[in-house]
mmCIF file of the N, C-alpha and C atoms, coordinates in Angstrom:
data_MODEL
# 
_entry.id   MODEL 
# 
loop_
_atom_site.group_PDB 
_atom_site.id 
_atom_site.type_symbol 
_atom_site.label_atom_id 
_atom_site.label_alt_id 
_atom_site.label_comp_id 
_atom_site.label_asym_id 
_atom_site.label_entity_id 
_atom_site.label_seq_id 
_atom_site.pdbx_PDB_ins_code 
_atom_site.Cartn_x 
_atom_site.Cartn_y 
_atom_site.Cartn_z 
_atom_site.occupancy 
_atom_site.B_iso_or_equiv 
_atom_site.pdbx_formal_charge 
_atom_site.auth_seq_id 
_atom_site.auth_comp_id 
_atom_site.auth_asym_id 
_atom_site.auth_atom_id 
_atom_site.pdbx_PDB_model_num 
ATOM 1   N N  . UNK A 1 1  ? -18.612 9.488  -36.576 1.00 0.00 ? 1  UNK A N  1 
ATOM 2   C CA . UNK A 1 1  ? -17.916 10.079 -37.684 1.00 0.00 ? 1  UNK A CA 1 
ATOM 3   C C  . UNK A 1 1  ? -17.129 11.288 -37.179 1.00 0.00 ? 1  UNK A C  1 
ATOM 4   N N  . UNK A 1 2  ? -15.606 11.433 -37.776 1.00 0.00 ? 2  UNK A N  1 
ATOM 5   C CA . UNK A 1 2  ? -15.099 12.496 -37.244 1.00 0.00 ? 2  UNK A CA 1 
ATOM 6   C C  . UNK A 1 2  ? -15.334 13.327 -37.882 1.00 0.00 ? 2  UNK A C  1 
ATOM 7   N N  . UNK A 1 3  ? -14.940 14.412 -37.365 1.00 0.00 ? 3  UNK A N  1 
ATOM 8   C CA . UNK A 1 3  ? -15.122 15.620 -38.282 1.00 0.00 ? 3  UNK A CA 1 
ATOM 9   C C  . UNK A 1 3  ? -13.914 16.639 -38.909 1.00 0.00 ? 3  UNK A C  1 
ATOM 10  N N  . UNK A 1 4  ? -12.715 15.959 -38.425 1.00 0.00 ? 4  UNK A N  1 
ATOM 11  C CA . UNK A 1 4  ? -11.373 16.228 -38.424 1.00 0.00 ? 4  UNK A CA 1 
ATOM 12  C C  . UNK A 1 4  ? -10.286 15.385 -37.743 1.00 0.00 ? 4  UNK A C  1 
ATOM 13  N N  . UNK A 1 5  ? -9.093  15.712 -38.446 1.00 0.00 ? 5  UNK A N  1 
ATOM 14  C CA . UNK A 1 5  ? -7.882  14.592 -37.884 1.00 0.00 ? 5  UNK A CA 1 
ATOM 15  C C  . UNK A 1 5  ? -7.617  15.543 -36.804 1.00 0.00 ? 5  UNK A C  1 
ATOM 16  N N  . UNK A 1 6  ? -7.734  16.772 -36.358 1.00 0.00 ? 6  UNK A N  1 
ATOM 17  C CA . UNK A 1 6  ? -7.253  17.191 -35.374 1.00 0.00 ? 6  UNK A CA 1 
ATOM 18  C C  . UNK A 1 6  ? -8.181  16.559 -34.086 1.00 0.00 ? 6  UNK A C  1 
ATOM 19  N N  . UNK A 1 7  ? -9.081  17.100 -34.544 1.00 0.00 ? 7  UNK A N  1 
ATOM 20  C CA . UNK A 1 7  ? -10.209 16.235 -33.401 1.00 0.00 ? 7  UNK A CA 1 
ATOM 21  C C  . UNK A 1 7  ? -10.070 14.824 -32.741 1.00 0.00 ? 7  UNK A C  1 
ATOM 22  N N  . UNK A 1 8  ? -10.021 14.064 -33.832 1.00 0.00 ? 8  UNK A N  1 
ATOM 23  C CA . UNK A 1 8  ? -9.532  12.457 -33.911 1.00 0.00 ? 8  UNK A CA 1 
ATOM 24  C C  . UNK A 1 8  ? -8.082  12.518 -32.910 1.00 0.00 ? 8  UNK A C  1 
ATOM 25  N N  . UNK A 1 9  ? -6.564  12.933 -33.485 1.00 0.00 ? 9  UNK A N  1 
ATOM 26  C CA . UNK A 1 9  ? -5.946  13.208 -32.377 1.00 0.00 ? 9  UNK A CA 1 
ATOM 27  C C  . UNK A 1 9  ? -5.729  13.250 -31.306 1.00 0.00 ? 9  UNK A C  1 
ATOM 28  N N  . UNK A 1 10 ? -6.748  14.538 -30.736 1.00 0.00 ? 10 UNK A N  1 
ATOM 29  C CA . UNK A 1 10 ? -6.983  15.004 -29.081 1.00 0.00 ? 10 UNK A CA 1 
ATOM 30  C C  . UNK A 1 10 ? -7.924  14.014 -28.999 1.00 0.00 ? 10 UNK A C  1 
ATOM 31  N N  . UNK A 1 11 ? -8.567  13.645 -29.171 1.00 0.00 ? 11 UNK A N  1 
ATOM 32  C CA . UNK A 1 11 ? -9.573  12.590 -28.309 1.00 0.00 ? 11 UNK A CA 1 
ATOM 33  C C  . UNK A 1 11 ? -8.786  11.054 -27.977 1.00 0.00 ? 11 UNK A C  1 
ATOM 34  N N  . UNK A 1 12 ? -7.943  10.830 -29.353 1.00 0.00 ? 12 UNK A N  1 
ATOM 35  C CA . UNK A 1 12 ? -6.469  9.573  -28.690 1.00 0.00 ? 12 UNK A CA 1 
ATOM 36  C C  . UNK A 1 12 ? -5.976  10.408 -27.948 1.00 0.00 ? 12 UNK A C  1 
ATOM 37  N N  . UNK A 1 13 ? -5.190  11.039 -27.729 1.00 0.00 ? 13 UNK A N  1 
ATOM 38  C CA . UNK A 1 13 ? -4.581  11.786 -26.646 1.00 0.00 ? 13 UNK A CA 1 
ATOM 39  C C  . UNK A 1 13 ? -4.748  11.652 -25.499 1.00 0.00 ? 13 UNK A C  1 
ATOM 40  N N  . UNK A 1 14 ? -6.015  12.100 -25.002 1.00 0.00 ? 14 UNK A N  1 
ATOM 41  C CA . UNK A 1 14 ? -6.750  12.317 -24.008 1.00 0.00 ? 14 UNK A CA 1 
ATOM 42  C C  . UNK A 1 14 ? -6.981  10.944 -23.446 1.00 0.00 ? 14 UNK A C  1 
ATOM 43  N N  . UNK A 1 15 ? -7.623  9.824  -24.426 1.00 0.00 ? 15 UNK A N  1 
ATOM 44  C CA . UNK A 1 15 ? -7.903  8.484  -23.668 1.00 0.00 ? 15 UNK A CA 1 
ATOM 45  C C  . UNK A 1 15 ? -6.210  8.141  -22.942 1.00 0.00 ? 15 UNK A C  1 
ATOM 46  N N  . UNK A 1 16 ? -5.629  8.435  -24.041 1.00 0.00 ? 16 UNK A N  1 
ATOM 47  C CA . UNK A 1 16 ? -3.978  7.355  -23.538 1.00 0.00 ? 16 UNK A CA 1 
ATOM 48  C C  . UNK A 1 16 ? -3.813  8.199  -22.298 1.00 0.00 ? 16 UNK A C  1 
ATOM 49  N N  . UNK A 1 17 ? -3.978  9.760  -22.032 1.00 0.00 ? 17 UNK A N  1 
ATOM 50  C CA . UNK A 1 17 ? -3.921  10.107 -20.553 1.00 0.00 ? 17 UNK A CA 1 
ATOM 51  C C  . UNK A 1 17 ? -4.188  9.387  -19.524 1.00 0.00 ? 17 UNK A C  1 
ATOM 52  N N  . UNK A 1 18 ? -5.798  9.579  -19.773 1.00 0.00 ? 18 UNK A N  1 
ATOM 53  C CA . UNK A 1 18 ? -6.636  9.015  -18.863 1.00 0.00 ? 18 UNK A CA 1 
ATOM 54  C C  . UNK A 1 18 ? -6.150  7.550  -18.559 1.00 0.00 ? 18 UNK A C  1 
ATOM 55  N N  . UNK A 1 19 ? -5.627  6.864  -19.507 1.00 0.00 ? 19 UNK A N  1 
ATOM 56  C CA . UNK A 1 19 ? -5.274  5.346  -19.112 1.00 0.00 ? 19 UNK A CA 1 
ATOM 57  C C  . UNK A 1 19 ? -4.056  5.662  -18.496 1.00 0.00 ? 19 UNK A C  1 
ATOM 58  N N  . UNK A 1 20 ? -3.188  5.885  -18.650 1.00 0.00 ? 20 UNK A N  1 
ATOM 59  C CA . UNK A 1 20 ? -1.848  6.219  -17.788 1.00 0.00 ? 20 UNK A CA 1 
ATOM 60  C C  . UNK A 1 20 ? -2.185  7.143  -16.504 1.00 0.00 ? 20 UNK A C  1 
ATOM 61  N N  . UNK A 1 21 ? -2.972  8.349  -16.320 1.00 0.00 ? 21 UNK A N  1 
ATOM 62  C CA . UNK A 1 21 ? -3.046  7.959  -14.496 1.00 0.00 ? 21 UNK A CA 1 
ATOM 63  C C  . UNK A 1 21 ? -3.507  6.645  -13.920 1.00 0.00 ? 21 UNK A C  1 
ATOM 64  N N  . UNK A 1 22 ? -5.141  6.276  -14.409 1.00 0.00 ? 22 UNK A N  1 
ATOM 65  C CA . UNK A 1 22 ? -5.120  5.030  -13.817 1.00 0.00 ? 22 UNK A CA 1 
ATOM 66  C C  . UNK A 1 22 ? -4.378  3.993  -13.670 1.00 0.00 ? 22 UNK A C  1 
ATOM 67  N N  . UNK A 1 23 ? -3.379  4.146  -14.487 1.00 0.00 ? 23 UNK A N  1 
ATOM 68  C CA . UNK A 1 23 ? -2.230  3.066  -14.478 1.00 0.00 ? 23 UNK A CA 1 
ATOM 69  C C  . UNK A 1 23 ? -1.483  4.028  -13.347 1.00 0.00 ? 23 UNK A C  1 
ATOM 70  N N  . UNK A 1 24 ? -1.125  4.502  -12.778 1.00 0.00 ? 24 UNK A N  1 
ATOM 71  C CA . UNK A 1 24 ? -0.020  5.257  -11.856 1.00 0.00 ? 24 UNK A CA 1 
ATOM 72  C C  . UNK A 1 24 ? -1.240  4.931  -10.521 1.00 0.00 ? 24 UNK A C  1 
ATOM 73  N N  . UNK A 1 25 ? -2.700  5.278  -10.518 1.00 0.00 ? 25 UNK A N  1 
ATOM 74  C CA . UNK A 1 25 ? -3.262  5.243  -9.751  1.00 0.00 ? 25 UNK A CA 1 
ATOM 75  C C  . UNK A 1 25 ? -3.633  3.187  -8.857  1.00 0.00 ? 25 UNK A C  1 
ATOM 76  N N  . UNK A 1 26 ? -3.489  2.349  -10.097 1.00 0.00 ? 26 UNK A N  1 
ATOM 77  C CA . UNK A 1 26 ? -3.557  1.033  -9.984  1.00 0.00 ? 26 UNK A CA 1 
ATOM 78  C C  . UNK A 1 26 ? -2.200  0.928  -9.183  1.00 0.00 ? 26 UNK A C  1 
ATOM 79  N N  . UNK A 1 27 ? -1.257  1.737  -9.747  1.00 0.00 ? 27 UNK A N  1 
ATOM 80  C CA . UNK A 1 27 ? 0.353   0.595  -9.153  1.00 0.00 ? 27 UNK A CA 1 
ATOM 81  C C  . UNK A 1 27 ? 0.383   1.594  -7.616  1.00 0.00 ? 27 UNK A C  1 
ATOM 82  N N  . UNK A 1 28 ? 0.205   2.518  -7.083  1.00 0.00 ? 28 UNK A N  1 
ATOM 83  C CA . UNK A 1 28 ? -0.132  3.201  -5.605  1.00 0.00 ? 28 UNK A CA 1 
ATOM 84  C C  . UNK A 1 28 ? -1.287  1.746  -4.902  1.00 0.00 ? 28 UNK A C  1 
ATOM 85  N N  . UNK A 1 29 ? -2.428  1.961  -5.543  1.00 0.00 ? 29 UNK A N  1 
ATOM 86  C CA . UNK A 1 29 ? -3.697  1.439  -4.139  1.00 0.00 ? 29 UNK A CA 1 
ATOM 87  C C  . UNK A 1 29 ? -3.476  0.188  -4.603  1.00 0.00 ? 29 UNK A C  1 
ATOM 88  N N  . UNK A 1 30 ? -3.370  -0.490 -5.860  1.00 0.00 ? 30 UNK A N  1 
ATOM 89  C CA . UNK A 1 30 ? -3.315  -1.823 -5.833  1.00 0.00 ? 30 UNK A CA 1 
ATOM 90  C C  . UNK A 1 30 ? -4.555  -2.189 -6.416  1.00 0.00 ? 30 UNK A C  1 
ATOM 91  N N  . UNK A 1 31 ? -4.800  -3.755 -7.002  1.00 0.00 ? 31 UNK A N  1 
ATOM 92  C CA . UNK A 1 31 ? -6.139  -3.700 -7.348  1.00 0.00 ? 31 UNK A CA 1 
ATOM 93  C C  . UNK A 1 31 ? -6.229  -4.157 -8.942  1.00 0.00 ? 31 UNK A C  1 
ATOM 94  N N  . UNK A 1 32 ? -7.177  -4.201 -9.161  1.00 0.00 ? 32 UNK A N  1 
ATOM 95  C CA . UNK A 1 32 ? -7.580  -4.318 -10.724 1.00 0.00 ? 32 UNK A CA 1 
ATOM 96  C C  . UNK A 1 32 ? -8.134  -2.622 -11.722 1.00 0.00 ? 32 UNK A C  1 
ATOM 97  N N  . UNK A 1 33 ? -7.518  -2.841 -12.556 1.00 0.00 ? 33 UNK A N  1 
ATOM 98  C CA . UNK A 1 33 ? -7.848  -1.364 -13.900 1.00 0.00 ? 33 UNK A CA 1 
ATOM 99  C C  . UNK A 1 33 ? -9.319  -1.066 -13.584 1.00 0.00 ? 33 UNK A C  1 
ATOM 100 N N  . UNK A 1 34 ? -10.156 -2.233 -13.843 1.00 0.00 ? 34 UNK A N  1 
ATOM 101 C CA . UNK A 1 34 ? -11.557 -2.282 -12.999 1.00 0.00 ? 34 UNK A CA 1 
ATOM 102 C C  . UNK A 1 34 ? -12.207 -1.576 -11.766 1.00 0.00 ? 34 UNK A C  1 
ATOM 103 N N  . UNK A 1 35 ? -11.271 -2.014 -10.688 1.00 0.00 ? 35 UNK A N  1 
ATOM 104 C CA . UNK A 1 35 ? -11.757 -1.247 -9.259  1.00 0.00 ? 35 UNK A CA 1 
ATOM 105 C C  . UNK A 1 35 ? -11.203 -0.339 -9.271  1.00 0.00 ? 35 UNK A C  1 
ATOM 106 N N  . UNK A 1 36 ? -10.078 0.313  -10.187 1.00 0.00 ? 36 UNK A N  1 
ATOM 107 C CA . UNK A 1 36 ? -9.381  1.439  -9.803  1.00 0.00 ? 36 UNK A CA 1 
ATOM 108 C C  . UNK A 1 36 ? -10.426 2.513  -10.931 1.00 0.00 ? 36 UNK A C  1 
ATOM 109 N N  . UNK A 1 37 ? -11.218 2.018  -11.663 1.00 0.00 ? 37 UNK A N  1 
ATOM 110 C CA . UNK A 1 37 ? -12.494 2.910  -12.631 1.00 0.00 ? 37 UNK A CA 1 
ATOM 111 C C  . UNK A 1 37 ? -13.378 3.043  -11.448 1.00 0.00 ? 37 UNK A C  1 
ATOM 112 N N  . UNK A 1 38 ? -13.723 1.881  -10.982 1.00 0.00 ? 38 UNK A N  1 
ATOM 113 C CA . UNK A 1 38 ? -15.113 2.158  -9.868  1.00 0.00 ? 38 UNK A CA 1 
ATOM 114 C C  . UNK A 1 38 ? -15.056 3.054  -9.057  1.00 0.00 ? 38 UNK A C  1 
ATOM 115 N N  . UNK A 1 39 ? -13.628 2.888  -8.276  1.00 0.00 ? 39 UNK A N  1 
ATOM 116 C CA . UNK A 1 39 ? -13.063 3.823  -6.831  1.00 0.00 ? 39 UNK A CA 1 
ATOM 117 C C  . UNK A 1 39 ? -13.152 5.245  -7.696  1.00 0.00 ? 39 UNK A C  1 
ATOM 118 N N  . UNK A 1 40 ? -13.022 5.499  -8.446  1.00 0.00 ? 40 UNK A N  1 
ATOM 119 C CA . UNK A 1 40 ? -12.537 7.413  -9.203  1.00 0.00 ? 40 UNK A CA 1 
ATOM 120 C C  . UNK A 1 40 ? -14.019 7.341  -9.625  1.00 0.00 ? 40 UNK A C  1 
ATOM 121 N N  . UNK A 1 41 ? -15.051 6.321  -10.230 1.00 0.00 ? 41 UNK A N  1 
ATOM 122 C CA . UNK A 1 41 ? -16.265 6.989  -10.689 1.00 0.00 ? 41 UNK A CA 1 
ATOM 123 C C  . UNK A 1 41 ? -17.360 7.123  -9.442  1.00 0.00 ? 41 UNK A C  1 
ATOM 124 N N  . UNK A 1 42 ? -17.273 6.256  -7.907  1.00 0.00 ? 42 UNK A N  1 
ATOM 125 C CA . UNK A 1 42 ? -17.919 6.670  -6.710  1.00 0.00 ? 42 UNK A CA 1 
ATOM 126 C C  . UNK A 1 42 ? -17.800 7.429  -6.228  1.00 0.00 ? 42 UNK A C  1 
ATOM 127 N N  . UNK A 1 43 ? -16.363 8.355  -6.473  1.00 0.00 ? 43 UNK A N  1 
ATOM 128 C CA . UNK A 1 43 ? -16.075 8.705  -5.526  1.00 0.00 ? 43 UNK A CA 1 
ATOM 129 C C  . UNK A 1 43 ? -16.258 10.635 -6.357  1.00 0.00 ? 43 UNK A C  1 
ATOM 130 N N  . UNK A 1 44 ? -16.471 11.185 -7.668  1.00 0.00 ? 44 UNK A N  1 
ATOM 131 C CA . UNK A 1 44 ? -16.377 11.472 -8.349  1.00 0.00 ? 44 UNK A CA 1 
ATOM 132 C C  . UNK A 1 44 ? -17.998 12.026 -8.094  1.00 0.00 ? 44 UNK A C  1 
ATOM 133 N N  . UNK A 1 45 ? -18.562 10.986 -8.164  1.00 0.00 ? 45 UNK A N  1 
ATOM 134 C CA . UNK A 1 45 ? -20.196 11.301 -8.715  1.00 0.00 ? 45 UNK A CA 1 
ATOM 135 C C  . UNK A 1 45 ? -20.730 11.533 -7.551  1.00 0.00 ? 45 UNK A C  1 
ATOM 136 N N  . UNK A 1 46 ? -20.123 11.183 -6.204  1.00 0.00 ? 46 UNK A N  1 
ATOM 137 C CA . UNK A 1 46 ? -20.787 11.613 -5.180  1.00 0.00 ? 46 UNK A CA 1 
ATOM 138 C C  . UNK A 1 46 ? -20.377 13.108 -4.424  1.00 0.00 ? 46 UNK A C  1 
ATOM 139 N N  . UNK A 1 47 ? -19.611 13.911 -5.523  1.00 0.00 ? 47 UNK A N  1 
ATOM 140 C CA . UNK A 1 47 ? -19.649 15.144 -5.042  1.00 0.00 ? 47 UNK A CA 1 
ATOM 141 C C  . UNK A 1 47 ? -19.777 16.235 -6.016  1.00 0.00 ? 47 UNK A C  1 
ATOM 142 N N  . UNK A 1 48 ? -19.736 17.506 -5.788  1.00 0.00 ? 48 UNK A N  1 
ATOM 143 C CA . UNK A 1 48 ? -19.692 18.446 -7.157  1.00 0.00 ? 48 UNK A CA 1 
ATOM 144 C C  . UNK A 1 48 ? -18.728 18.705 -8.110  1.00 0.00 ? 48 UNK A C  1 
ATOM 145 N N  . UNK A 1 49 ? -17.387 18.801 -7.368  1.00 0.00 ? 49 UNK A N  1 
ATOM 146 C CA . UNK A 1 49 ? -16.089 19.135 -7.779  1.00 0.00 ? 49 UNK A CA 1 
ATOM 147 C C  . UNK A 1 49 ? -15.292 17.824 -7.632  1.00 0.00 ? 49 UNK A C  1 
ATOM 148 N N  . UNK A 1 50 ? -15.316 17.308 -9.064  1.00 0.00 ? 50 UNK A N  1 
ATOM 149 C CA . UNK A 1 50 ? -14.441 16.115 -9.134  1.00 0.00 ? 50 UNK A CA 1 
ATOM 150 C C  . UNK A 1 50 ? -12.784 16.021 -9.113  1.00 0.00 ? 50 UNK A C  1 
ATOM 151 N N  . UNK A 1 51 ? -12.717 17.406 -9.642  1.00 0.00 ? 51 UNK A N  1 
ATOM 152 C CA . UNK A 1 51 ? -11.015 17.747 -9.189  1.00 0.00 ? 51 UNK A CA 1 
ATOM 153 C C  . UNK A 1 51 ? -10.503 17.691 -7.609  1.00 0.00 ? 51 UNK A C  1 
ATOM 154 N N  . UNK A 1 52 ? -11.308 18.153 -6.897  1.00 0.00 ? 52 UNK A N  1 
ATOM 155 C CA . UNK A 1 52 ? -11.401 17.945 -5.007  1.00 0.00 ? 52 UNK A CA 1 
ATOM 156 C C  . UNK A 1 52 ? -11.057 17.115 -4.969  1.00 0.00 ? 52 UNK A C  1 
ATOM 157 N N  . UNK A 1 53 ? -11.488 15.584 -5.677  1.00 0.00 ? 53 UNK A N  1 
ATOM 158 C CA . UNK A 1 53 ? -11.744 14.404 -5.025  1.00 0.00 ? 53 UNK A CA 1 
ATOM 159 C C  . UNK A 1 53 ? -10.497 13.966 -5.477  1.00 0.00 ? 53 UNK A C  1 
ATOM 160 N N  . UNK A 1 54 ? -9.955  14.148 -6.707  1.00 0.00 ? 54 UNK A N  1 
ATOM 161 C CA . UNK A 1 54 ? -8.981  13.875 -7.428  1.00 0.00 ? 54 UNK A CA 1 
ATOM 162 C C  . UNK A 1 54 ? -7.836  14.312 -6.793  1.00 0.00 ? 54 UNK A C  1 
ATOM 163 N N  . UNK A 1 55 ? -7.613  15.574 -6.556  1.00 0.00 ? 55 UNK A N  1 
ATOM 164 C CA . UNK A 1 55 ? -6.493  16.354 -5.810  1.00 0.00 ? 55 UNK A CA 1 
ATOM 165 C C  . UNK A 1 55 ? -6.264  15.453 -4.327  1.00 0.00 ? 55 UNK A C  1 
ATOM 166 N N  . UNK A 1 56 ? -7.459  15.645 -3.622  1.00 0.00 ? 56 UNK A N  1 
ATOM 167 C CA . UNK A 1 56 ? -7.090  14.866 -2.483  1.00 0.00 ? 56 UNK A CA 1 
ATOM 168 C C  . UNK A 1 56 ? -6.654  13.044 -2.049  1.00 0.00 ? 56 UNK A C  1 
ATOM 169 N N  . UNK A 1 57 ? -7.361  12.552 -3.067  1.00 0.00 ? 57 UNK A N  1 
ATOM 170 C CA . UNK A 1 57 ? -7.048  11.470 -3.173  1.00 0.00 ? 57 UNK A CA 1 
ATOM 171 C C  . UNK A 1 57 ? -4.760  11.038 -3.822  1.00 0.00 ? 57 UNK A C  1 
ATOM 172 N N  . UNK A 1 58 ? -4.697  11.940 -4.628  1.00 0.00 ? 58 UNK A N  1 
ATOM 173 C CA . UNK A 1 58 ? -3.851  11.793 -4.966  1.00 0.00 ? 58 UNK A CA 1 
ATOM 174 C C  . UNK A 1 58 ? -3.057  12.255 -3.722  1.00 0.00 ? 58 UNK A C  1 
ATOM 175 N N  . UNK A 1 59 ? -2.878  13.030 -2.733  1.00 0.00 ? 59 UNK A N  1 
ATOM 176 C CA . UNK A 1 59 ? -1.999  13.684 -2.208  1.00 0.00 ? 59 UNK A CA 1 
ATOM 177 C C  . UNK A 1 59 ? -1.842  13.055 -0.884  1.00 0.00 ? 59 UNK A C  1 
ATOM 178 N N  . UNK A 1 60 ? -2.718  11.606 -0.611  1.00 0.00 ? 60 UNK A N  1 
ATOM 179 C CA . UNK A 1 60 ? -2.678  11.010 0.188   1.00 0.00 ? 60 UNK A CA 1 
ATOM 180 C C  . UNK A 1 60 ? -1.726  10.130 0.720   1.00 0.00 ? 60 UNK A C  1 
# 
């Protein structure tokens, strides 16, 4: 249950983000929407600072 349309909003917002890097991140390494979730959630959970992993991966 929401608790506001603003709320409701930013939380669409935020998913359609999140789906459009992985879409920028799928058309770079290649692959399925699938392995391109797995590769960012292994790689993510196996350190502290998930922005690190993010930053560097991207700048590759």
């Amino acid at each position: 249950m929401m608790q506001s349309w603003k709320k409701l909003t930013n939380h669409v917002g935020f998913v359609c983000l999140a789906y459009s890097l992985m879409t920028v991140i799928q058309e770079v390494q290649g692959g399925s929407m699938g392995n391109v979730m797995f590769k960012i959630a292994d790689k993510t959970l196996k350190t502290s600072s998930a922005i690190d992993v993010i930053d560097k991966n991207l700048t590759v």
